[in-house]
Biopython code that builds the backbone (N, CA, C, O; Angstrom):
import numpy as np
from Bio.PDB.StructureBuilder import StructureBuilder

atoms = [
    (1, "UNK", "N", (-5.972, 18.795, -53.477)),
    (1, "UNK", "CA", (-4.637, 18.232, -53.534)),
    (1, "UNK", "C", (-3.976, 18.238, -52.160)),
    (1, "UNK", "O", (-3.237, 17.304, -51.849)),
    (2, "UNK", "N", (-4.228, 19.334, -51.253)),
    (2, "UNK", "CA", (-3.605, 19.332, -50.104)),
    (2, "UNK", "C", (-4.267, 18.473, -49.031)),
    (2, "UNK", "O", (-3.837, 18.269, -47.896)),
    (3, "UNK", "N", (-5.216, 18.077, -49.497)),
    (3, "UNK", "CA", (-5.690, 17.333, -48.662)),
    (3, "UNK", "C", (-5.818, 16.215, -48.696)),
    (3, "UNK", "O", (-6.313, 15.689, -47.699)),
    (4, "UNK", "N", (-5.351, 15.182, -50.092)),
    (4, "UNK", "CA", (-4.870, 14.339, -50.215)),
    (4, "UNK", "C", (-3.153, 14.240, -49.588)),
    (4, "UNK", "O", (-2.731, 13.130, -49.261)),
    (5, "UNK", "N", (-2.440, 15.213, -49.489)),
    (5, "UNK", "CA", (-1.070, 14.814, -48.912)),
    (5, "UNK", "C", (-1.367, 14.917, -47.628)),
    (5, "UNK", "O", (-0.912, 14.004, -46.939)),
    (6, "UNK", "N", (-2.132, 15.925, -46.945)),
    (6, "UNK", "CA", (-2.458, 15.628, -45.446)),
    (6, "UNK", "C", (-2.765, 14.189, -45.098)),
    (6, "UNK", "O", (-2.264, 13.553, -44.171)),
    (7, "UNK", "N", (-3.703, 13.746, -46.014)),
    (7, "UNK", "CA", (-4.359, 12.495, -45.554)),
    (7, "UNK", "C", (-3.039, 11.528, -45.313)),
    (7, "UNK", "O", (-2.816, 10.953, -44.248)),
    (8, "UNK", "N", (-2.239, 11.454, -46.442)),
    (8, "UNK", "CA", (-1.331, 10.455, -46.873)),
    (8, "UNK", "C", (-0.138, 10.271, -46.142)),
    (8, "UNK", "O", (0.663, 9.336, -46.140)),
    (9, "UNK", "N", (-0.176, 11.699, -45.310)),
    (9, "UNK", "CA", (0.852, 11.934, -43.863)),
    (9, "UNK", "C", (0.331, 11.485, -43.052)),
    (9, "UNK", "O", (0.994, 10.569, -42.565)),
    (10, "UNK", "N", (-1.039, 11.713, -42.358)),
    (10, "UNK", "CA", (-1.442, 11.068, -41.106)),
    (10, "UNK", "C", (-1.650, 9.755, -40.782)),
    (10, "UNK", "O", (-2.101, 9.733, -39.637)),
    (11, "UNK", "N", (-1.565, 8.881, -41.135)),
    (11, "UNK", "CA", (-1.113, 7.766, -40.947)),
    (11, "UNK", "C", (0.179, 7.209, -40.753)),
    (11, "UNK", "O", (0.207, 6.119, -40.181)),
    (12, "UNK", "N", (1.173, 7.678, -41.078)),
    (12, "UNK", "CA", (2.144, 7.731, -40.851)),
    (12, "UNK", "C", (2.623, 8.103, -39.606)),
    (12, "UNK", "O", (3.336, 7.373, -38.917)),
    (13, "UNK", "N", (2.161, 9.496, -39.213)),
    (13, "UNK", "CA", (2.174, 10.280, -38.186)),
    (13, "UNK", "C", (1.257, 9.577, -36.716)),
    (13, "UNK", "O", (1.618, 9.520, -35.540)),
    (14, "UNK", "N", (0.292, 9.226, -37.210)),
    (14, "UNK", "CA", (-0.438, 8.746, -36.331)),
    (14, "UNK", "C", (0.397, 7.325, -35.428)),
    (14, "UNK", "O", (0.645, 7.128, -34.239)),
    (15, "UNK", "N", (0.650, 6.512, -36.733)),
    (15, "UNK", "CA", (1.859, 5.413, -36.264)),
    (15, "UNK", "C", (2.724, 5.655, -35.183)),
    (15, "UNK", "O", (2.833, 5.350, -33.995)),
    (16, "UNK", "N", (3.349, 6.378, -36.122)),
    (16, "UNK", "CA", (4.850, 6.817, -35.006)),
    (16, "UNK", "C", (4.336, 7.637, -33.634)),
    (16, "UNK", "O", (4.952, 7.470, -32.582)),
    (17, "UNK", "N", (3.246, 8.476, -33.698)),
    (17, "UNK", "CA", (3.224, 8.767, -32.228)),
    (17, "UNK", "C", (2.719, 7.527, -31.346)),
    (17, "UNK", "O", (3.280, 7.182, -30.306)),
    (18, "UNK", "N", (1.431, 6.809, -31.966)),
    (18, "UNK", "CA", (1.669, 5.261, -31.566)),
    (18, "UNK", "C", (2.954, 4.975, -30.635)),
    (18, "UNK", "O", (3.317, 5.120, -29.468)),
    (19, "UNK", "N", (3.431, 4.466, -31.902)),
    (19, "UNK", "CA", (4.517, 3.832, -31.844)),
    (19, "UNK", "C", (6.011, 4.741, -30.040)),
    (19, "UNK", "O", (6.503, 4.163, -29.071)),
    (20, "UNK", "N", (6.068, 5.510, -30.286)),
    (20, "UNK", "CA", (6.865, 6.355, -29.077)),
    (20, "UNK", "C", (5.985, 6.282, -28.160)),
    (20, "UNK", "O", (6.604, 5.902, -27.166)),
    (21, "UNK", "N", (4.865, 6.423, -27.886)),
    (21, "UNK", "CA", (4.031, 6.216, -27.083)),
    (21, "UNK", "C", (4.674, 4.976, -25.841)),
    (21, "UNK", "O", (5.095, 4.949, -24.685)),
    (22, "UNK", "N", (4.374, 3.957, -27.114)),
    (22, "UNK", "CA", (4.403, 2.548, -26.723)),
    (22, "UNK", "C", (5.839, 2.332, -26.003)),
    (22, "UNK", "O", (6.118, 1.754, -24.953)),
    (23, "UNK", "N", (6.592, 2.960, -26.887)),
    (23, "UNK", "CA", (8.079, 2.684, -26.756)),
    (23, "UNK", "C", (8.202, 3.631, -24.961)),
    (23, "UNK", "O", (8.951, 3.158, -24.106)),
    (24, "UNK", "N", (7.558, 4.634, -24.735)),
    (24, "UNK", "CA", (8.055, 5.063, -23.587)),
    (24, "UNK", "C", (7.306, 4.633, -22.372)),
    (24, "UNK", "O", (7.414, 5.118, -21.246)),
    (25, "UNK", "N", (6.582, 3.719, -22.729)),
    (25, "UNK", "CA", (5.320, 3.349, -22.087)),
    (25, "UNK", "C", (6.623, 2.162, -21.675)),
    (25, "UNK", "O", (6.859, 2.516, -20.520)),
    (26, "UNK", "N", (7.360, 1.252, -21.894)),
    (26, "UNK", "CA", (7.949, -0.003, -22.177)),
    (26, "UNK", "C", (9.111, 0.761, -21.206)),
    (26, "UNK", "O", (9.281, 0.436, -20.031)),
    (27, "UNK", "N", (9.792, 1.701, -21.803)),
    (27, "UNK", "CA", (11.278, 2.198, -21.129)),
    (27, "UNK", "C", (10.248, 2.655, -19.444)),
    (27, "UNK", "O", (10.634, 1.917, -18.538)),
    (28, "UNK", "N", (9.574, 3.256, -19.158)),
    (28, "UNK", "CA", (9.351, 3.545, -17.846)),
    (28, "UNK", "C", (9.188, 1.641, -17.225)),
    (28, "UNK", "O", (10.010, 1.173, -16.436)),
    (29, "UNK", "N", (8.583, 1.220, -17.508)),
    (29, "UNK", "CA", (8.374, -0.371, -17.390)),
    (29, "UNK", "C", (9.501, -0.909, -16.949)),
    (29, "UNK", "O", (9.510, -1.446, -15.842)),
    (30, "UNK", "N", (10.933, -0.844, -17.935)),
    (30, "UNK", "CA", (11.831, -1.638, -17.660)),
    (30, "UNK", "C", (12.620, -0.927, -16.483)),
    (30, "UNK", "O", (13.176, -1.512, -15.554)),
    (31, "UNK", "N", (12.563, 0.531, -16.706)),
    (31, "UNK", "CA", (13.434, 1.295, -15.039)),
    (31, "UNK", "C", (12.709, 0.500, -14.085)),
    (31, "UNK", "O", (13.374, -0.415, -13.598)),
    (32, "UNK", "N", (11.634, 0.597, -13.726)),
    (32, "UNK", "CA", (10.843, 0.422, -12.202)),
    (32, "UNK", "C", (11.103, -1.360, -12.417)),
    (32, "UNK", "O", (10.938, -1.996, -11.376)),
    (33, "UNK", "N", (11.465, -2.139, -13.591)),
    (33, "UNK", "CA", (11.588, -3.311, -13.417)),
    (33, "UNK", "C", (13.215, -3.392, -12.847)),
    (33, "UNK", "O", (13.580, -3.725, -11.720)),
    (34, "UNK", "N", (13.994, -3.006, -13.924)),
    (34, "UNK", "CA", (16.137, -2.611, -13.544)),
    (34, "UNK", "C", (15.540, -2.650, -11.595)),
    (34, "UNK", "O", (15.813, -3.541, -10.792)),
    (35, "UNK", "N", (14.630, -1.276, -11.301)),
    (35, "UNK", "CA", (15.104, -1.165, -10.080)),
    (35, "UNK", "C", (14.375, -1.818, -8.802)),
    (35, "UNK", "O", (14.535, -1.434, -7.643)),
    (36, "UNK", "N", (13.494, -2.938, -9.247)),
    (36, "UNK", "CA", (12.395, -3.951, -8.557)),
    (36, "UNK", "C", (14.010, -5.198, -8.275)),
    (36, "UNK", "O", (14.218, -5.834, -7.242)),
    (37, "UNK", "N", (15.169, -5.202, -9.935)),
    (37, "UNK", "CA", (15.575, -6.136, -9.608)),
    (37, "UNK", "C", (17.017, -5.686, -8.676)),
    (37, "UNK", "O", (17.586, -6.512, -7.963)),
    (38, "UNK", "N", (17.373, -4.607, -8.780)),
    (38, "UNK", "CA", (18.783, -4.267, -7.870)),
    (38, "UNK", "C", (18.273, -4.423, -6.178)),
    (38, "UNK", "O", (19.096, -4.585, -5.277)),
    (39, "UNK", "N", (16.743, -4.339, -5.935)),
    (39, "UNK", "CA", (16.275, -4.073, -4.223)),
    (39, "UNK", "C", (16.221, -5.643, -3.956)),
    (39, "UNK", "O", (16.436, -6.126, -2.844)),
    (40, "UNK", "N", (15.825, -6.599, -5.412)),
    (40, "UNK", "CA", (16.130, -7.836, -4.552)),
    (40, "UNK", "C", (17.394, -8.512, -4.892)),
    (40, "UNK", "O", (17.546, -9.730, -4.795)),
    (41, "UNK", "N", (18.289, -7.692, -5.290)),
    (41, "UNK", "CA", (19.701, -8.345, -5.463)),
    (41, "UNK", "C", (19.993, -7.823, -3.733)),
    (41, "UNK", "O", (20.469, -8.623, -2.929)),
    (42, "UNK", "N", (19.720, -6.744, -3.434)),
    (42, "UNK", "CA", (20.268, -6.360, -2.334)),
    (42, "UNK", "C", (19.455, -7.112, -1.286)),
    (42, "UNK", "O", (19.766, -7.097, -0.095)),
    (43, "UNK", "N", (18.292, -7.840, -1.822)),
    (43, "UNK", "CA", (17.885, -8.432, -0.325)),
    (43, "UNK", "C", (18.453, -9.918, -0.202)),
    (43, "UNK", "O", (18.594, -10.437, 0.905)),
    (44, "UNK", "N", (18.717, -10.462, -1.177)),
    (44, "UNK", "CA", (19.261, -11.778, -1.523)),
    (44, "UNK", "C", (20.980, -11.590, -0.836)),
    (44, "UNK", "O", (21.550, -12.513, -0.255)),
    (45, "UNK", "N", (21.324, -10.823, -0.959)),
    (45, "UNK", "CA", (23.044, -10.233, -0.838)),
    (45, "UNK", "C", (22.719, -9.954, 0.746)),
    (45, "UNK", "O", (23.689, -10.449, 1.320)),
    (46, "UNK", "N", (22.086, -9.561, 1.461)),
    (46, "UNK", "CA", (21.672, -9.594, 2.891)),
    (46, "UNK", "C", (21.379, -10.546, 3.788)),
    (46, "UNK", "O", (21.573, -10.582, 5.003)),
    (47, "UNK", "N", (20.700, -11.606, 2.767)),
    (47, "UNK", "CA", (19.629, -12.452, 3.259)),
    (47, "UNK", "C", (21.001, -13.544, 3.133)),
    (47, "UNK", "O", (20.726, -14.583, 3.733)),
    (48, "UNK", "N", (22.204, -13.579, 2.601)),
    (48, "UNK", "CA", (22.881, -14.842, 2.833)),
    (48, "UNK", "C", (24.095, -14.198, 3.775)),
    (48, "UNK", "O", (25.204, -14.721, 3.674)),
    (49, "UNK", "N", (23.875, -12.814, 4.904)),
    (49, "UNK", "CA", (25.070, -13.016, 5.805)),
    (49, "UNK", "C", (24.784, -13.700, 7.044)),
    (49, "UNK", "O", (23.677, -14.185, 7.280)),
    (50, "UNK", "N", (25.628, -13.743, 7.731)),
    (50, "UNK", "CA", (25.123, -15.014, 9.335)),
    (50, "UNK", "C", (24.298, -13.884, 10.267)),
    (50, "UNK", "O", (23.735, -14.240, 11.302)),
    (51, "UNK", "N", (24.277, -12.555, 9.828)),
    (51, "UNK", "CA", (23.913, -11.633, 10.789)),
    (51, "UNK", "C", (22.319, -12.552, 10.328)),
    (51, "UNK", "O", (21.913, -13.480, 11.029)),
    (52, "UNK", "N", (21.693, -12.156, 9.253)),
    (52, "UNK", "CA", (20.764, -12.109, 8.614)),
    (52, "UNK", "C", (19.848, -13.429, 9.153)),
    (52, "UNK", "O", (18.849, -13.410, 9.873)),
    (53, "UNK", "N", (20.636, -14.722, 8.470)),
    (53, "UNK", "CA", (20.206, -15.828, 8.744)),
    (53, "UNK", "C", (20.064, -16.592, 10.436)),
    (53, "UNK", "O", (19.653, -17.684, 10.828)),
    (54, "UNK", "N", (20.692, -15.260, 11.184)),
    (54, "UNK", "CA", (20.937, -16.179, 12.630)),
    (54, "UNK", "C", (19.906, -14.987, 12.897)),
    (54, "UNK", "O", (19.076, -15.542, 13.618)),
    (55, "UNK", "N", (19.515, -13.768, 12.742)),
    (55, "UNK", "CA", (17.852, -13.239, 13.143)),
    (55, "UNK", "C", (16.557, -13.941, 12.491)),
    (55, "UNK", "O", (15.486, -14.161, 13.058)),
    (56, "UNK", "N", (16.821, -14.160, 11.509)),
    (56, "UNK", "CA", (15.345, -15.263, 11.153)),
    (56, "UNK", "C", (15.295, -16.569, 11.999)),
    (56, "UNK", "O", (14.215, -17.101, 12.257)),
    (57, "UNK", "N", (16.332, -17.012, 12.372)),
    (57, "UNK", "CA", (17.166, -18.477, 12.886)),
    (57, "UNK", "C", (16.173, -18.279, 14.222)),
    (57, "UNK", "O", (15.543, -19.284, 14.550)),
    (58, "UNK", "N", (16.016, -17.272, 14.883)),
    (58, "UNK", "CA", (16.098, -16.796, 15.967)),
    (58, "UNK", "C", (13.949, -16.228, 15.983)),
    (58, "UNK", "O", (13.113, -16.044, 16.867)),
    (59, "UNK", "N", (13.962, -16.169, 14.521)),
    (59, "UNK", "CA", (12.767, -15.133, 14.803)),
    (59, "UNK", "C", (11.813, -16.520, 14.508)),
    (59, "UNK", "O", (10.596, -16.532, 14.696)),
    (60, "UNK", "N", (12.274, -17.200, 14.217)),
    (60, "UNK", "CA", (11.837, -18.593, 14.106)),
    (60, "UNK", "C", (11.445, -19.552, 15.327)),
    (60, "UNK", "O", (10.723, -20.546, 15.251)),
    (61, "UNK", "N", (12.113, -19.010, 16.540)),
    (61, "UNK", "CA", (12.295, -20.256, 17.211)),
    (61, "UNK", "C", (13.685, -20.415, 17.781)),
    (61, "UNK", "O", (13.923, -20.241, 18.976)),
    (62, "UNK", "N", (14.465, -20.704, 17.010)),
    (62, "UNK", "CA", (15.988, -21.290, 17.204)),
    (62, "UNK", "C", (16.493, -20.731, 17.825)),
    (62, "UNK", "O", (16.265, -19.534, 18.002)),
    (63, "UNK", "N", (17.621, -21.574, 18.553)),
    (63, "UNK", "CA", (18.532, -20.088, 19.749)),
    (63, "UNK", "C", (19.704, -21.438, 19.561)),
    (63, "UNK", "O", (19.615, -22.632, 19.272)),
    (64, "UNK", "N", (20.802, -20.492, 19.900)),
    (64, "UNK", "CA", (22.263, -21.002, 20.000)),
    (64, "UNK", "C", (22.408, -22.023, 21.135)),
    (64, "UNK", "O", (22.123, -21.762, 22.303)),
    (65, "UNK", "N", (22.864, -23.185, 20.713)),
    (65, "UNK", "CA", (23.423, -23.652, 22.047)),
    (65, "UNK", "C", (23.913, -23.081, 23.297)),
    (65, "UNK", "O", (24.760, -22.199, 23.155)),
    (66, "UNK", "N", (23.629, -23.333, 24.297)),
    (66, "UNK", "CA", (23.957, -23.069, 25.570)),
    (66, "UNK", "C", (22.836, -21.709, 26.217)),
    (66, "UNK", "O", (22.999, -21.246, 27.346)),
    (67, "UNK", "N", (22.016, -21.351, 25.514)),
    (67, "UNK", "CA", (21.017, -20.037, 25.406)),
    (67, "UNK", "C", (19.565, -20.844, 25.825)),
    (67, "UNK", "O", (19.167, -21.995, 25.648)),
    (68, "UNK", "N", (18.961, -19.570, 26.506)),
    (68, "UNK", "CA", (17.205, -20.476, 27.202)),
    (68, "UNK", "C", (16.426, -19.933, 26.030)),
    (68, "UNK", "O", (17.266, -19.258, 25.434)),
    (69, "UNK", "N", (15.625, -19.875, 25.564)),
    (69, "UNK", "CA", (14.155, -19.940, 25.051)),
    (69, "UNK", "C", (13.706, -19.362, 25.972)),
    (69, "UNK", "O", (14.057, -19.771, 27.079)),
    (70, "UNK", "N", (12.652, -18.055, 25.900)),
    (70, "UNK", "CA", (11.902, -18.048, 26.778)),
    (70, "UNK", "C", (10.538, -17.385, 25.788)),
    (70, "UNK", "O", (10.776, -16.395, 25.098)),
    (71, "UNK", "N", (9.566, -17.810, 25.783)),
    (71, "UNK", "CA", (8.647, -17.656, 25.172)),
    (71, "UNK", "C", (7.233, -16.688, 25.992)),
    (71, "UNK", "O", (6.544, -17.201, 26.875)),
    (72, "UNK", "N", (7.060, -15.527, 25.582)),
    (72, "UNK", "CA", (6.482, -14.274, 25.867)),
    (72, "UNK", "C", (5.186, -13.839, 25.825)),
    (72, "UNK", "O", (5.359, -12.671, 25.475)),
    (73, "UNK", "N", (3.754, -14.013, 25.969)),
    (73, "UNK", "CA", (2.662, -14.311, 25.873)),
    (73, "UNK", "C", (1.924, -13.207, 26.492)),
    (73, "UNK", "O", (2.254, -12.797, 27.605)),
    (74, "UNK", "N", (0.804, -12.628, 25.746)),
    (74, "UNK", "CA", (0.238, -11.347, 26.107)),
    (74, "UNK", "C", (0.488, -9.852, 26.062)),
    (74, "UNK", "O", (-0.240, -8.946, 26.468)),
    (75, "UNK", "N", (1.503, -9.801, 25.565)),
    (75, "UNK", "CA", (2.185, -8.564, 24.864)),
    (75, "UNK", "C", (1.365, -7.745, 24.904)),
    (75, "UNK", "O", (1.376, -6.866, 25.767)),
    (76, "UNK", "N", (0.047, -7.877, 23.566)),
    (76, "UNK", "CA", (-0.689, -6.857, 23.075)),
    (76, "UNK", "C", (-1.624, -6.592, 24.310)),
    (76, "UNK", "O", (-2.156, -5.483, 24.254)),
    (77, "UNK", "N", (-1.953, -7.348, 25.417)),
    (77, "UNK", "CA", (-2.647, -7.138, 26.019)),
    (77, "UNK", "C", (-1.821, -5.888, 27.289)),
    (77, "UNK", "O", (-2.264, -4.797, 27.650)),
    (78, "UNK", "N", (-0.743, -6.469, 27.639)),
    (78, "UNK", "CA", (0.262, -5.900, 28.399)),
    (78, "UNK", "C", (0.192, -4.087, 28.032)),
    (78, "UNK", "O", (-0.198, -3.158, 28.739)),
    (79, "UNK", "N", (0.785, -4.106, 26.534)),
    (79, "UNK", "CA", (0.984, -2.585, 26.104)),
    (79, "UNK", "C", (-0.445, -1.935, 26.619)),
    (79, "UNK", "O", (-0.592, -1.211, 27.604)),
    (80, "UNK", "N", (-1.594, -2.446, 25.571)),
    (80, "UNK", "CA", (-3.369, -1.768, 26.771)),
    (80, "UNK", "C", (-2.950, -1.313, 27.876)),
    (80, "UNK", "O", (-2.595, -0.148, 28.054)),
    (81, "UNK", "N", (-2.961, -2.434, 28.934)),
    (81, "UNK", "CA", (-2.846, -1.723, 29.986)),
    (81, "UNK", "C", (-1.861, -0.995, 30.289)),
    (81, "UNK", "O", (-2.350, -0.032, 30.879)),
    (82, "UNK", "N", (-0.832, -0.886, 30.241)),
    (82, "UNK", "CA", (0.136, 0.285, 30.053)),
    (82, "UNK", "C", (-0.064, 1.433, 29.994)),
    (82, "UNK", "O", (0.127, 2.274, 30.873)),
    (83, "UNK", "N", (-0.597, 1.613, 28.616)),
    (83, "UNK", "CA", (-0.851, 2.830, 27.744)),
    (83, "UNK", "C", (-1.970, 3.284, 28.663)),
    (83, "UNK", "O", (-1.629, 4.376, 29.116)),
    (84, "UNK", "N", (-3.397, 2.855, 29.234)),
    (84, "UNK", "CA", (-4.044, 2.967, 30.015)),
    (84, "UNK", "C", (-3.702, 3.654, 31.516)),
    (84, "UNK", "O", (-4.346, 4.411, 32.240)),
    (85, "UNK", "N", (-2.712, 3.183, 31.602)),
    (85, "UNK", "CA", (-1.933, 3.817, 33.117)),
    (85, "UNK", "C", (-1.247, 5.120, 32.974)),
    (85, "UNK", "O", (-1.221, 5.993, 33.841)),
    (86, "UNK", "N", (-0.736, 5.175, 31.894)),
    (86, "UNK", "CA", (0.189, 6.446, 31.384)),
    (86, "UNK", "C", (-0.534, 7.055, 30.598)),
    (86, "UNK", "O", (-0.121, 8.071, 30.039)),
]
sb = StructureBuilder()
sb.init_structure("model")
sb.init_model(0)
sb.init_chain("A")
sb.init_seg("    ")
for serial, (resi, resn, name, xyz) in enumerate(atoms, 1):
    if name == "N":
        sb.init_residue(resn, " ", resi, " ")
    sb.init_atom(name, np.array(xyz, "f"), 0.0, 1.0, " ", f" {name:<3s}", serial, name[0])
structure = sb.get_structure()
């Protein structure tokens, strides 16, 4: 007899730990999702001030009227020897 009500519980039991399982499996999911979406609210909220858009403007290419361009070539080679000397 008792082992017919055991039986007739574990399924039940088995469910529901299932079931919370799943459910906390979902709630960790949606935090790291909540906080995937507040880092790109904050990059979107960055990404439209003039500071923002006139360094890409810039990292692009572009320069303000009345400003030279001067374009920089060999860098990585430059630092070598550098670092080599020092």
């Amino acid at each position: 007899m008792l082992g017919v009500v055991g039986f007739l519980y574990w399924h039940p039991i088995a469910t529901y730990v299932e079931t919370r399982q799943n459910l906390d499996r979902r709630e960790r999911e949606v935090a790291l999702l909540q906080t995937e979406r507040a880092l790109l609210e904050q990059r979107l909220e960055q990404s439209a001030s003039l500071e923002t858009l006139a360094r890409e403007a810039r990292r692009t290419g572009l320069v303000r009227r009345g400003e030279q361009l001067f374009i920089v070539k060999g860098i990585p080679a430059w630092r070598r020897a550098w670092a080599a000397e020092h």
